[in-house]
C-alpha positions in Angstrom: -81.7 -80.9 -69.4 -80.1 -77.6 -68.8 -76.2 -77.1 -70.0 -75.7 -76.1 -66.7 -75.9 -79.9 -65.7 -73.7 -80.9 -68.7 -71.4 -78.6 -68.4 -68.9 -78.9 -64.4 -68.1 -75.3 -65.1 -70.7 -73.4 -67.0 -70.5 -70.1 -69.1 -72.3 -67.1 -67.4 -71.4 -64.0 -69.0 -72.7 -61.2 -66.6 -74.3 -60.0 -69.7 -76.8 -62.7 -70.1 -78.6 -62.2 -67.0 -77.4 -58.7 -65.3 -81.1 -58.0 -64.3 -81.5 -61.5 -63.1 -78.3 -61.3 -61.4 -79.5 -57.7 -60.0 -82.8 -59.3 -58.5 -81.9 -62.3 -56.9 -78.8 -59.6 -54.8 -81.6 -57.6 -53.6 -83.9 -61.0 -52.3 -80.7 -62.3 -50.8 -80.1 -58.9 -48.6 -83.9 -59.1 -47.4 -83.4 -63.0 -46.6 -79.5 -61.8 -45.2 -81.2 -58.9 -43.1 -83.7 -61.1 -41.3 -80.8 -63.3 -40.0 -79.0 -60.2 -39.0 -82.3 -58.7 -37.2 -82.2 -62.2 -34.8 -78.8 -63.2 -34.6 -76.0 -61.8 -32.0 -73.6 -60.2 -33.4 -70.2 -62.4 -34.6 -67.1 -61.1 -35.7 -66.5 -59.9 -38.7 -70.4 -60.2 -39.4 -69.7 -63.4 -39.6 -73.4 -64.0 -38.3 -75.4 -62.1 -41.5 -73.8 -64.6 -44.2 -75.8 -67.3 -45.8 -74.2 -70.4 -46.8 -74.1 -73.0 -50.0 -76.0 -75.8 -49.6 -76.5 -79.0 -52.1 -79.5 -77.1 -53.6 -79.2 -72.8 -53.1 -78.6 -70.8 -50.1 -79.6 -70.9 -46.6 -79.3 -68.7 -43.5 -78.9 -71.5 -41.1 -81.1 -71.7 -38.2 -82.1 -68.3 -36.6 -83.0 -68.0 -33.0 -86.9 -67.5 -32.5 -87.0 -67.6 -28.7 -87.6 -71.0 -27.9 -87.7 -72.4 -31.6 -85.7 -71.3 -34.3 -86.2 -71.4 -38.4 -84.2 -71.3 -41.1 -84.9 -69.8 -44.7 -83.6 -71.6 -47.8 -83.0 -70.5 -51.4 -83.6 -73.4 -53.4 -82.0 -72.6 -56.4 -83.0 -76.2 -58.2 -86.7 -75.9 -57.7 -86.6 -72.2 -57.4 -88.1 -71.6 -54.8 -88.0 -70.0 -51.1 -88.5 -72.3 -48.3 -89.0 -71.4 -44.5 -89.0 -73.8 -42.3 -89.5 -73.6 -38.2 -88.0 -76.0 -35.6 -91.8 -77.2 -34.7 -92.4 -78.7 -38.2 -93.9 -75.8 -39.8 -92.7 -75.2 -43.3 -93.9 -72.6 -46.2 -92.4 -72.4 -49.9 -93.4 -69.6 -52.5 -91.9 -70.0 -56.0 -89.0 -67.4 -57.2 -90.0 -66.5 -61.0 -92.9 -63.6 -61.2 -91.5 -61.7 -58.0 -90.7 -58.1 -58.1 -88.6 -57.2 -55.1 -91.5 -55.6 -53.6 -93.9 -58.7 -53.9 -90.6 -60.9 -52.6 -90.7 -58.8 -49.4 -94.6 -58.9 -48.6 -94.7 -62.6 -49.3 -91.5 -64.1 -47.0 -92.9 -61.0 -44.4 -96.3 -62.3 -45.1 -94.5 -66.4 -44.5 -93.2 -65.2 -41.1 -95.9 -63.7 -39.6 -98.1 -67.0 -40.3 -96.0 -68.3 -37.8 -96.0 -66.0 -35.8 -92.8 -64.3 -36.5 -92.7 -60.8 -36.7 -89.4 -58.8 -37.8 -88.8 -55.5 -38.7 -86.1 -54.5 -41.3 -84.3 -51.9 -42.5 -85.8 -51.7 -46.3 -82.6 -49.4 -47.8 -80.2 -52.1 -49.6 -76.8 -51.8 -48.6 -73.3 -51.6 -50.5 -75.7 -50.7 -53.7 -75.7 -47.4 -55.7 -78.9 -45.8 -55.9 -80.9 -47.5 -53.3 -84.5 -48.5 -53.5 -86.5 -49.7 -50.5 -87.6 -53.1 -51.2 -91.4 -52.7 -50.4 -91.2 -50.1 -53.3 -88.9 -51.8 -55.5 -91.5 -52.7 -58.6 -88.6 -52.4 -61.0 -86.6 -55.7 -60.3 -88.5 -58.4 -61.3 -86.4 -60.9 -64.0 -85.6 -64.4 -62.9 -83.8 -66.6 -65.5 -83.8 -70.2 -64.0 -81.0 -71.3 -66.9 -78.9 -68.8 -65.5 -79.7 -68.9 -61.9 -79.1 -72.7 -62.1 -75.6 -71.8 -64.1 -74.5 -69.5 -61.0 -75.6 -72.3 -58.4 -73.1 -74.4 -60.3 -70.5 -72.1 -60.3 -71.3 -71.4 -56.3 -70.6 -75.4 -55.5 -67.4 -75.8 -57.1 -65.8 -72.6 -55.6 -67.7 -73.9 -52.4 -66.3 -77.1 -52.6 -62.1 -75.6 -54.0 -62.2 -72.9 -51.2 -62.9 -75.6 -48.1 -60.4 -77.7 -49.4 -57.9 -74.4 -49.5 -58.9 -73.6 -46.3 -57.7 -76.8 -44.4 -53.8 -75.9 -45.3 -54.2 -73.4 -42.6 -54.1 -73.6 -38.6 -55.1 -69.8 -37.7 -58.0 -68.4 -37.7 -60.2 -68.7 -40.9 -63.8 -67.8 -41.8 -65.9 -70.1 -42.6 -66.5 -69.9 -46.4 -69.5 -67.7 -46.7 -72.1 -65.8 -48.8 -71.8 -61.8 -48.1 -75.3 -60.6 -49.7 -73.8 -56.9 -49.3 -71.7 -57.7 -52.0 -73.1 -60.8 -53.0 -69.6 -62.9 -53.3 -69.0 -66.1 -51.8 -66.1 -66.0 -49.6 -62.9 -67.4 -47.2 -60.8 -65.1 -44.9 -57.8 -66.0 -43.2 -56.0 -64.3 -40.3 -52.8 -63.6 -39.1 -53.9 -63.1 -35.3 -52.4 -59.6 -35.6 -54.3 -56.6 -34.9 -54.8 -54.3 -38.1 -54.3 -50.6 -38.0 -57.9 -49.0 -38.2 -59.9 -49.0 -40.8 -60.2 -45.4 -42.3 -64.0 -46.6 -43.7 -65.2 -44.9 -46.7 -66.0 -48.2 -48.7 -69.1 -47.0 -50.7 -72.1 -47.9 -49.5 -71.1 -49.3 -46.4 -71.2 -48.1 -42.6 -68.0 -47.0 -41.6 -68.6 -49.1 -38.3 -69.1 -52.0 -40.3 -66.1 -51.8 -42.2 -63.7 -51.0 -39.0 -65.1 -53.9 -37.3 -64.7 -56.2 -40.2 -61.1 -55.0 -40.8 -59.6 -55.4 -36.8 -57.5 -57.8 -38.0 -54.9 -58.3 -40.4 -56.3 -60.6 -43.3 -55.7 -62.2 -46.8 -59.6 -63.0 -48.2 -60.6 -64.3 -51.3 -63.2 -65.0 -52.8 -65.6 -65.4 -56.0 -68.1 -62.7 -57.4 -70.4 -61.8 -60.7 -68.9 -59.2 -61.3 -69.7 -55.2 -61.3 -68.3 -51.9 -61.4 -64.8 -51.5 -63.1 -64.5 -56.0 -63.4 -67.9 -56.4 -65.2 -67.2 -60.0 -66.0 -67.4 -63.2 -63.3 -64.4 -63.1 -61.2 -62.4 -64.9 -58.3 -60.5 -61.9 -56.4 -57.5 -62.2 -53.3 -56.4 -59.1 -51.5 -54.9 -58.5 -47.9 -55.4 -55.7 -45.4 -53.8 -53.7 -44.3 -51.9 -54.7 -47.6 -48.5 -54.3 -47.1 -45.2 -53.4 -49.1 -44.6 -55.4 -52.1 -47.9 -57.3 -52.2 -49.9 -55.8 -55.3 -46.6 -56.6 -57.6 -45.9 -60.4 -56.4 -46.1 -62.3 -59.4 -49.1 -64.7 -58.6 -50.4 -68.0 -60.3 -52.0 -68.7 -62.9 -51.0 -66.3 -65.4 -54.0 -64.9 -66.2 -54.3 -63.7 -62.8 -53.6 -60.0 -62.4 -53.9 -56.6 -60.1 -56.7 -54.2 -60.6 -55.4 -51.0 -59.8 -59.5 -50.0 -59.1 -59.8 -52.8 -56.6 -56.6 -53.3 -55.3 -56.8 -56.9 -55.2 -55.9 -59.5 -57.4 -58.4 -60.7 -60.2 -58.4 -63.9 -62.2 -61.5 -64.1 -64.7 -63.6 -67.0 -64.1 -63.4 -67.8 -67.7 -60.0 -68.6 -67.0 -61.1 -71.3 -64.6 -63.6 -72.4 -66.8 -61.6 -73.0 -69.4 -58.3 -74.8 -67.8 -57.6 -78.1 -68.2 -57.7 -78.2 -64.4 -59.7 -76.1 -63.3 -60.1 -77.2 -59.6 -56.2 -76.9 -59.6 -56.1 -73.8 -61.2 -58.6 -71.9 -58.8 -56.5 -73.4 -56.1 -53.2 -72.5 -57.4 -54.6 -68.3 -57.8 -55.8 -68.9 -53.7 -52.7 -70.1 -52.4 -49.8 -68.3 -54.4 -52.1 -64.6 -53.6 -52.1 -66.2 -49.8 -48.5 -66.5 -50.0 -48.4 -62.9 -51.5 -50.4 -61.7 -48.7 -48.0 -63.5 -46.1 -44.5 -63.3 -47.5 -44.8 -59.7 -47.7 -47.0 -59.1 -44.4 -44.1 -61.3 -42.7 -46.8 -63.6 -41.3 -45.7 -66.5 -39.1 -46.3 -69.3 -41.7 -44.6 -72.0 -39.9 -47.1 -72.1 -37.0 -50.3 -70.7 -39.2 -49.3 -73.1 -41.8 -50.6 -77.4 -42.6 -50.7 -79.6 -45.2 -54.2 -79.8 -46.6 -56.6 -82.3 -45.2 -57.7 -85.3 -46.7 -60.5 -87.3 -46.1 -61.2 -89.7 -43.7 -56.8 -89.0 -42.8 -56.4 -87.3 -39.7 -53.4 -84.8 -39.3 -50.5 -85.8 -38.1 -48.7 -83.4 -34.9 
């Protein structure tokens, strides 16, 4: 048995399986741009995400004219699974793929059922670009450690819908950006955000305005690159206003990264608690409450007290 199942929290240091890590990112923006080639555009690109499921990642259904289909990451089996609204279904197993052989072969899936899609090939929000029908060079797939992130992808699944029912404004759903590949929960004031001056690396300055309209506080979890090469849960707010990066926040591990100006707790941190369920929330809400103290958002009407189950909320 993997200690991935023994284990509620499991150890992945980014170390152990960066190249894995760096593969899987680059099948999940293939899989991600397919759902964005089909779907209408949603705000915030809110309709390119994938979600967690109870085994990987899925897109969701996707609008085929009359029928639709849906492509899942099963990260237990590892494998890819398409499956179409007419009962059609097609599975191809992860390990052994380059990024180039994952592209022909779900290509290869969808035009068996008559599917045919074009892409754009360049990978976005990644340094030094490869287009994925060439890309012979990523090709690892550890299933330990691919099993170890699935783990760590239901639990902060599961902590960050529970933080977002404390709040009666608008919210994201939480959500899978392949771009960055984070898993992730927005909230929003309902105020209109000055615009975004763009320039986030490797990301269209359209993009980025559009995503940004609005104020926010977002949090979210991540593997880890650049200047935070560890695992990480992250909270920042934009536009971020006056005060914000030096609110002391919970748990006191939890600190602001001057290179990402947002606040970073190490997963570790998590991992390691006594609580950890508690402690991830506890980083989520007191950086919310950073983000809104300072931002002067109207908590009182944006503001409830977390849902329970099977309880409904009182007015």
């Amino acid at each position: 048995m993997s200690n991935a199942l023994q284990v509620p929290w499991p150890e992945l240091p980014i170390a152990a399986w960066r190249e894995t890590y760096e593969t899987l990112h680059l099948w999940t923006q293939i899989v991600g741009k397919i759902r964005l080639a089909r779907s209408p555009w949603l705000n915030h690109s809110w309709h390119v995400v994938l979600y967690v499921t109870a085994r990987g990642l899925t897109t969701s259904p996707i609008p085929d004219g009359p029928r639709t289909f849906q492509i899942d990451f099963d990260l237990i089996d590892h494998a890819l699974r398409t499956s179409v609204s007419d009962g059609s279904r097609r599975e191809f197993a992860l390990a052994r793929h380059s990024v180039a052989s994952f592209y022909r072969a779900i290509m290869e899936v969808l035009a068996e059922f008559g599917i045919i899609i074009a892409i754009d090939e360049m990978p976005n929000e990644l340094p030094e670009p490869i287009r994925f029908s060439q890309d012979t060079r990523h090709a690892s797939y550890d299933r330990d450690a691919v099993r170890r992130f699935f783990q760590i992808l239901t639990n902060a699944d599961r902590v960050f819908k529970q933080f977002r029912t404390g709040f009666l404004g608008k919210a994201s759903p939480v959500h899978f950006f392949w771009g960055s590949f984070d898993l992730a929960v927005t909230r929003f004031s309902g105020r209109r955000a000055p615009r975004h001056p763009g320039g986030v690396p490797h990301l269209s300055d359209e993009v980025a305005c559009e995503a940004y309209s609005h104020e926010v506080s977002s949090a979210g979890f991540w593997p880890g690159s650049g200047p935070i090469d560890f695992p990480a849960f992250y909270s920042y707010a934009y536009p971020e206003p006056p005060g914000f990066r030096t609110t002391r926040v919970r748990p006191d591990e939890a600190f602001f990264s001057e290179a990402l100006s947002e606040f970073i707790l190490p997963y570790d941190a998590v991992r390691t608690a006594t609580q950890p369920d508690q402690t991830l929330l506890e980083f989520l809400q007191s950086t919310y409450e950073a983000a809104a103290n300072s931002g002067q958002w109207d908590r009182g009407a944006l503001e409830c007290t977390p849902g329970v189950p099977g309880v409904v909320r009182q007015i």
